[in-house]
C-alpha positions in Angstrom: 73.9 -100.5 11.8 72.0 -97.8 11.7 71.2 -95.3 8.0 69.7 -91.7 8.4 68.8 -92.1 4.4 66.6 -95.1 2.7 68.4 -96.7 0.3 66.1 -95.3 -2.0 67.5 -91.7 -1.0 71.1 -93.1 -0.8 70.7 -94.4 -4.6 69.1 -90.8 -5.5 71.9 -88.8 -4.0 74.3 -91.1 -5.7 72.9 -90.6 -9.2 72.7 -86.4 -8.4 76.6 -86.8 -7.7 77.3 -88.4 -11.0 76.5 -85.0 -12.7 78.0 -82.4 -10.3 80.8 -80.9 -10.8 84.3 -81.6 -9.3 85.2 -77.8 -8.9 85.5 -78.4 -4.8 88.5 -80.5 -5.5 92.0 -79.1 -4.8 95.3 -79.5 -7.3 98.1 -81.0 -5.3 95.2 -82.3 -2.6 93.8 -85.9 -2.0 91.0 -86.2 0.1 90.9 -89.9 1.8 87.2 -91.2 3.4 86.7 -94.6 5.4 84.5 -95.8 8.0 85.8 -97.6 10.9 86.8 -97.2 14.6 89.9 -95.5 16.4 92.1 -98.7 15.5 91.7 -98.2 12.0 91.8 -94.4 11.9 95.2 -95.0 13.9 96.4 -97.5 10.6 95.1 -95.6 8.2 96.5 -91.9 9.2 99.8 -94.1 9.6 99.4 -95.4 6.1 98.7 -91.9 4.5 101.8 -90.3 6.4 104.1 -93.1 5.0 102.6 -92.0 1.3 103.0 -87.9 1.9 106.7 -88.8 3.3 107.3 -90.5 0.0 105.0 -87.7 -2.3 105.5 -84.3 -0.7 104.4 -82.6 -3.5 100.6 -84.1 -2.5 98.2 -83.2 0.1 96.5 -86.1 2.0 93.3 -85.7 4.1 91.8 -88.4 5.9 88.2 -88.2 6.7 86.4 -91.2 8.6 83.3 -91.6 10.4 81.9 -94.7 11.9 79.7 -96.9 9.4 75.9 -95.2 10.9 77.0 -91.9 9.7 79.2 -92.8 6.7 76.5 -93.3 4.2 74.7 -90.4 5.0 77.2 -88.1 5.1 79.2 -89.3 1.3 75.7 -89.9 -0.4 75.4 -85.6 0.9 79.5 -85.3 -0.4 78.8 -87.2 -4.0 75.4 -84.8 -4.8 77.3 -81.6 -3.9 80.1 -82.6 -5.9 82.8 -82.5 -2.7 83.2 -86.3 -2.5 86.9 -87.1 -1.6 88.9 -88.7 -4.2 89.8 -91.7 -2.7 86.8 -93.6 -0.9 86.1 -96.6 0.9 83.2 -98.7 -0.4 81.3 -101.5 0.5 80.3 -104.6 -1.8 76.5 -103.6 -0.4 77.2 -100.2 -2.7 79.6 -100.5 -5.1 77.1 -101.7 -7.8 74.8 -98.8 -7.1 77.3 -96.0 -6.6 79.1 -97.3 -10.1 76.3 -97.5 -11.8 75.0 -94.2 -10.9 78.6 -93.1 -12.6 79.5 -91.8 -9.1 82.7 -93.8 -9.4 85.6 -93.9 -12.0 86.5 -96.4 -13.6 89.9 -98.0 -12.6 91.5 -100.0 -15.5 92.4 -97.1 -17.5 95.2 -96.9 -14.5 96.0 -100.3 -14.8 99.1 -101.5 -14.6 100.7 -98.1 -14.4 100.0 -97.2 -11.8 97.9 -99.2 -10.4 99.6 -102.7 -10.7 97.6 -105.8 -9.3 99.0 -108.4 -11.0 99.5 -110.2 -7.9 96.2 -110.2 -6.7 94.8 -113.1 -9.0 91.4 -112.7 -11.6 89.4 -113.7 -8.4 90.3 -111.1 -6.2 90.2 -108.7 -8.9 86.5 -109.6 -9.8 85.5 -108.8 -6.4 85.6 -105.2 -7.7 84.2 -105.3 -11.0 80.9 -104.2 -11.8 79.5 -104.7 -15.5 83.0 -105.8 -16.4 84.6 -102.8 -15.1 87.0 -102.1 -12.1 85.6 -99.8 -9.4 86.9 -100.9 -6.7 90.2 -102.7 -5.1 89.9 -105.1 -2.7 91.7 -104.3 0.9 91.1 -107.2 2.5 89.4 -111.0 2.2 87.2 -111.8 5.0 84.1 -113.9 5.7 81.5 -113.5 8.7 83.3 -115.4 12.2 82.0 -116.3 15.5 84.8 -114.5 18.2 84.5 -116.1 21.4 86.8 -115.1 24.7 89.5 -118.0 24.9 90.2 -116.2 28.3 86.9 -117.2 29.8 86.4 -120.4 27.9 89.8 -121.6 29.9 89.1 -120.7 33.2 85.7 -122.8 32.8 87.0 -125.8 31.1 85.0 -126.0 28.3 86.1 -126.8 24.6 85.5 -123.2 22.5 83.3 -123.6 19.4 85.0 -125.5 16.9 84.9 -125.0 12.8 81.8 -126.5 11.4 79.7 -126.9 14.7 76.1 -127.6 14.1 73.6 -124.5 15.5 72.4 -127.1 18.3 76.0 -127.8 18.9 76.7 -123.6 19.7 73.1 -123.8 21.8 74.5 -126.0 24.0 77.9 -124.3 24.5 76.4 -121.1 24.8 74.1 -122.4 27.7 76.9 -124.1 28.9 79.2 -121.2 29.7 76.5 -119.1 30.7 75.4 -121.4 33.8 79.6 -122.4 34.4 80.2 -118.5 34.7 77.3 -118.2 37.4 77.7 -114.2 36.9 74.4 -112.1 37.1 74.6 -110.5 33.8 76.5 -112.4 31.6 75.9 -114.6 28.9 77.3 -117.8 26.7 76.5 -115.2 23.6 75.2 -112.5 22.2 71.6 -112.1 20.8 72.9 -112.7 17.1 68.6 -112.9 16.3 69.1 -109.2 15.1 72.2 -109.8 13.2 71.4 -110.0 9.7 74.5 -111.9 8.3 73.9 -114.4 10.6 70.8 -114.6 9.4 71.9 -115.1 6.1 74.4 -117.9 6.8 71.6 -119.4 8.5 69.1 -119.2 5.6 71.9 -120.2 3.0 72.5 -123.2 5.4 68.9 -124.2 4.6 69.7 -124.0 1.0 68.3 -120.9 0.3 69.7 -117.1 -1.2 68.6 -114.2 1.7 67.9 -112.6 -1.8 67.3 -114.0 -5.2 69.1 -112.6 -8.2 66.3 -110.0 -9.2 66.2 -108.7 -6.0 63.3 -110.5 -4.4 63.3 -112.2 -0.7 64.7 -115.3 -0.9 63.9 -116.9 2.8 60.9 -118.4 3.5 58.7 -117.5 6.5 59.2 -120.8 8.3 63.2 -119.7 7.7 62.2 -116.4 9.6 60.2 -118.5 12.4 63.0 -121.2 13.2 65.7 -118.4 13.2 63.6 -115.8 15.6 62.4 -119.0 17.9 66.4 -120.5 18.3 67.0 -117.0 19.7 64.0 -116.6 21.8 65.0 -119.8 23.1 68.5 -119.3 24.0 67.1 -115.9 25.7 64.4 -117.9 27.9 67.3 -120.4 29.0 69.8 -117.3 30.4 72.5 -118.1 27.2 71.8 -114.5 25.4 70.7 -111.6 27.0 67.4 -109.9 27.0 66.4 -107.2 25.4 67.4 -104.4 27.6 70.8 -105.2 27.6 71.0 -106.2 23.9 70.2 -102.5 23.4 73.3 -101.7 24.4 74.9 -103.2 21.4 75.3 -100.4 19.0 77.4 -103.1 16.4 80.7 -101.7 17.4 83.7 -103.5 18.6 83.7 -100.9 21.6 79.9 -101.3 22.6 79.9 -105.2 21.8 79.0 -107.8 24.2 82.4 -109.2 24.4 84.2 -106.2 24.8 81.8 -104.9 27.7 82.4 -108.2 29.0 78.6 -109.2 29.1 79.0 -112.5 26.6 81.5 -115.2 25.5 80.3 -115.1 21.7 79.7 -112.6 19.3 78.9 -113.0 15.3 80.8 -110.4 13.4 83.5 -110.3 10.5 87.0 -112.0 10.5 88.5 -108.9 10.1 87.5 -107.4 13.2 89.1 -109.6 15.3 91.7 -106.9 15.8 90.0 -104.0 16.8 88.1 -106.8 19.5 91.0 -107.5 20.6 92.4 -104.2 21.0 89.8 -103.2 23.5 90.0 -106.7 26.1 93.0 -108.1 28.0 90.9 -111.4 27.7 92.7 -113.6 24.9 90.2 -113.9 21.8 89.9 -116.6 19.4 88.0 -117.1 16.1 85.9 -119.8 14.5 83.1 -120.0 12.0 79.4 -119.5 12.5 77.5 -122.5 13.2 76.6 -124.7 9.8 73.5 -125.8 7.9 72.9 -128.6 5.8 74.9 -126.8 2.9 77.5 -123.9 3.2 76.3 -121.0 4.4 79.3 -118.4 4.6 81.3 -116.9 1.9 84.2 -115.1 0.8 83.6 -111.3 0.4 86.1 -108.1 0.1 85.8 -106.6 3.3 86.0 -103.4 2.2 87.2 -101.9 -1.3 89.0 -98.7 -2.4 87.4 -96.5 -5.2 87.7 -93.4 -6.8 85.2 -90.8 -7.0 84.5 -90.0 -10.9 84.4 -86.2 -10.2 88.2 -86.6 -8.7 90.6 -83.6 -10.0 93.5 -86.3 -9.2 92.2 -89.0 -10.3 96.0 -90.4 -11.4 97.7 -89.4 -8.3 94.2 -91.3 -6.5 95.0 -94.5 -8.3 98.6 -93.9 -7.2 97.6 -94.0 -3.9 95.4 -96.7 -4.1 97.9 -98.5 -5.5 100.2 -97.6 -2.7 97.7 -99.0 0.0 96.5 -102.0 -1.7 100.3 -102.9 -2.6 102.9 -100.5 -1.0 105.1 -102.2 1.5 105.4 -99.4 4.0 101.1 -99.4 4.0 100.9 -103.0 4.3 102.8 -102.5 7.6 100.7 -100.0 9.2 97.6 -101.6 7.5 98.0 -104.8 8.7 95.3 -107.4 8.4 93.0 -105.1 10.1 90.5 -104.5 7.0 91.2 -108.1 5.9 93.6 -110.8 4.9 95.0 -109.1 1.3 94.5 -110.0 -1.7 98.1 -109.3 -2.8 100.2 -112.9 -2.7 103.6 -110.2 -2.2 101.7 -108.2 1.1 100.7 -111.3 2.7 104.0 -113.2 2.4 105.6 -109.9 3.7 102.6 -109.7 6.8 102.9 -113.5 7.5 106.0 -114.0 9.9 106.0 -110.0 11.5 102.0 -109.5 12.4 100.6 -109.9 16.0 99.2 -113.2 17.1 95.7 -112.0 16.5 96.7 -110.9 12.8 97.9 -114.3 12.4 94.7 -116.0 13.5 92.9 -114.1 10.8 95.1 -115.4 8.2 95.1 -118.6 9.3 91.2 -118.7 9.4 90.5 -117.8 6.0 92.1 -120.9 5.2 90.7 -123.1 7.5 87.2 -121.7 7.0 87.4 -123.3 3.6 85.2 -126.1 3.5 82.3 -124.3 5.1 82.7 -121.7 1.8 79.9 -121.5 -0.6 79.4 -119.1 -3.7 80.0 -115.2 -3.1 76.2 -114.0 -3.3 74.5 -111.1 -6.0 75.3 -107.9 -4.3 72.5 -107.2 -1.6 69.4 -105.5 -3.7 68.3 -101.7 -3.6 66.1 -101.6 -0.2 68.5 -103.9 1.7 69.6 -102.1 3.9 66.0 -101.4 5.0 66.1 -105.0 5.7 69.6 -104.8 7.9 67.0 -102.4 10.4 64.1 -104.2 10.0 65.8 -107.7 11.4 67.2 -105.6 14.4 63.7 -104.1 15.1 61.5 -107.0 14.9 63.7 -109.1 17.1 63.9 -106.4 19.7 60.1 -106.7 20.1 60.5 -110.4 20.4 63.1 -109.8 22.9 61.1 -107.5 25.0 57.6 -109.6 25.0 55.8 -107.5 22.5 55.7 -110.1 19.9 55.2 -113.4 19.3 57.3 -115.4 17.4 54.6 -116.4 14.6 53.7 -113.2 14.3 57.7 -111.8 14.1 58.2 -113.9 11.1 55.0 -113.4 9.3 55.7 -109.4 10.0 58.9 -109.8 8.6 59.0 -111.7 5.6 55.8 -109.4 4.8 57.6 -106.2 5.5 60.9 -107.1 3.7 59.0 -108.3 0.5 57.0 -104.6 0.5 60.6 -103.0 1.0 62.1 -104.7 -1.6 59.2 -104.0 -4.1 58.9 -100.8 -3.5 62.9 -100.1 -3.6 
């Protein structure tokens, strides 16, 4: 995932937002924003044409960029004072954008309209910041291995099972690399530059990828074990080299399994869909491989906020209320940004969604006992950190450093990032 700002200069932006004015904002106009692919753009623009059917009175824009650009470009919208009313945030941002009074706050809205009585003090906390509601939660999800059921058929070997060990997924991935006996494909993708598997692997170990004041919370032999069990898998033919993991921009329409280059990916539960939407292959879904303690966790996928310089800032909530809750949303929404927190929306989704929407349900539940405690929200110069993982494993990859020397390099570098953040 690539920024264009520093978090630094993300946080900055934010805080010049806060103070602009709203005067760019139209009466009888709602401007939507999201990041995502053309799956979600489809569900979305569905979703907003279901609301201006029912509110013709109001004006609805969507706006969406994939997640590289989408930073950049509402950090340059809040400090001009043009950000869109309704936006889609991250639990990596909300803390900083809220705090930085870019963001209204949502309980003076609540119950009328925004009414989320159904969605449980759990769910509802996943959006509060200083005791506050800033965001809404679309969509439950936790990080998930996907692996092509297609391919694991046709070479008779068992798929990765909830709660495998990391020597466990080795051997599978080296397995179905050798059964395919394909020049150029691989038992899994190089997840060495994927930083929430990196997490669950340090949590697994018993340790935060960030303490609670914002500090690095891996170790350097954490770092060393983690960049050596991919250098490994890479020397035995089970991930790809370097070259090819290039390729991977961390979209589901660049991603190894959808170029058809590996079995496995690491990526988020809710994401199954758009995978799916881009391979005949039949996917399935299972967690990452486990430490000695719980490594994964529960987290909004994405939330809906409102921007604090909104002109609508009622008819926002409205809306919000209407996608979070609204029966005609739910079924154009799907479970693509997340199994919802409303008990009503997934009763109504349960028996009527695809097969693959169904898995997703189903394996937030069953991912249950590998579930530890939802984490501190990711500290100011983390996402530094997301690029930093990517680059130093890259060098790895291509023979231009060692593993010692990767670790060392970047447990140095993220501790200078995070105290200079």
């Amino acid at each position: 995932m690539i920024h264009h700002v520093s978090r630094r200069g993300l946080i900055a932006l934010a805080g010049a937002g806060a103070v602009s004015s709203g005067a760019l904002a139209q009466a009888g106009r709602l401007r939507v924003t999201w990041w995502g692919g053309a799956d979600r753009a489809r569900r979305t623009r569905a979703a907003l044409e279901a609301w201006g059917r029912l509110n013709p009175g109001m004006q609805v824009e969507g706006e969406t960029v994939g997640w590289g650009d989408y930073w950049t470009r509402l950090a340059t919208q809040v400090a001009g004072g043009n950000a869109p009313d309704v936006i889609q945030m991250d639990y990596r941002y909300i803390h900083e954008y809220a705090r930085r009074r870019a963001l209204r706050p949502l309980d003076e809205f609540m119950p009328e309209p925004l009414d989320l009585r159904d969605f449980g003090d759990a769910n509802l906390d996943l959006g509060r910041v200083d005791g506050r509601l800033f965001g809404v939660a679309m969509g439950i999800n936790s990080t998930a291995m996907l692996f092509d059921a297609t391919v694991f058929e046709r070479l008779r070997i068992a798929p990765p099972a909830v709660g495998i060990a990391w020597a466990q997924f080795a051997e599978i991935a080296t397995a179905v690399a050798r059964g395919a006996g394909r020049r150029g494909y691989f038992g899994t993708m190089d997840g060495g530059m994927h930083e929430p598997g990196f997490e669950v692997w340090v949590r697994g170990r018993g340790h935060p990828l960030y303490t609670e004041d914002g500090r690095v919370g891996f170790t350097r032999d954490d770092a060393a074990e983690w960049f050596d069990f991919w250098d490994r898998l890479r020397r035995a033919g089970a991930a790809p080299p370097g070259d090819i993991t290039a390729l991977d921009r961390q979209t589901a329409e660049t991603s190894m399994l959808v170029t058809n280059r590996a079995a496995m990916i690491f990526t988020h539960s809710n994401l199954l869909i758009a995978h799916q939407g881009l391979t005949q292959n039949r996917l399935g879904m299972t967690s990452y491989p486990r430490g000695e303690r719980p490594g994964q966790y529960y987290k909004p996928s994405m939330l809906l906020s409102l921007s604090a310089t909104s002109a609508n800032a009622r008819e926002g909530a409205r809306l919000v209320d209407f996608l979070s809750t609204g029966a005609a949303a739910g079924e154009a929404l799907g479970v693509e940004r997340g199994v919802p927190p409303s008990a009503s929306r997934r009763e109504a989704l349960v028996n009527t969604v695809p097969e693959a929407d169904r898995v997703q349900i189903a394996y937030i539940a069953d991912v249950a006992p590998m579930i530890g405690a939802l984490p501190p929200p990711p500290p100011r110069g983390a996402g530094e950190i997301e690029q930093l993982i990517r680059r130093v494993n890259e060098r790895v990859a291509f023979g231009q450093l060692r593993v010692p020397q990767a670790a060392e390099e970047f447990t140095a570098e993220a501790g200078r990032v995070l105290a200079r953040a």
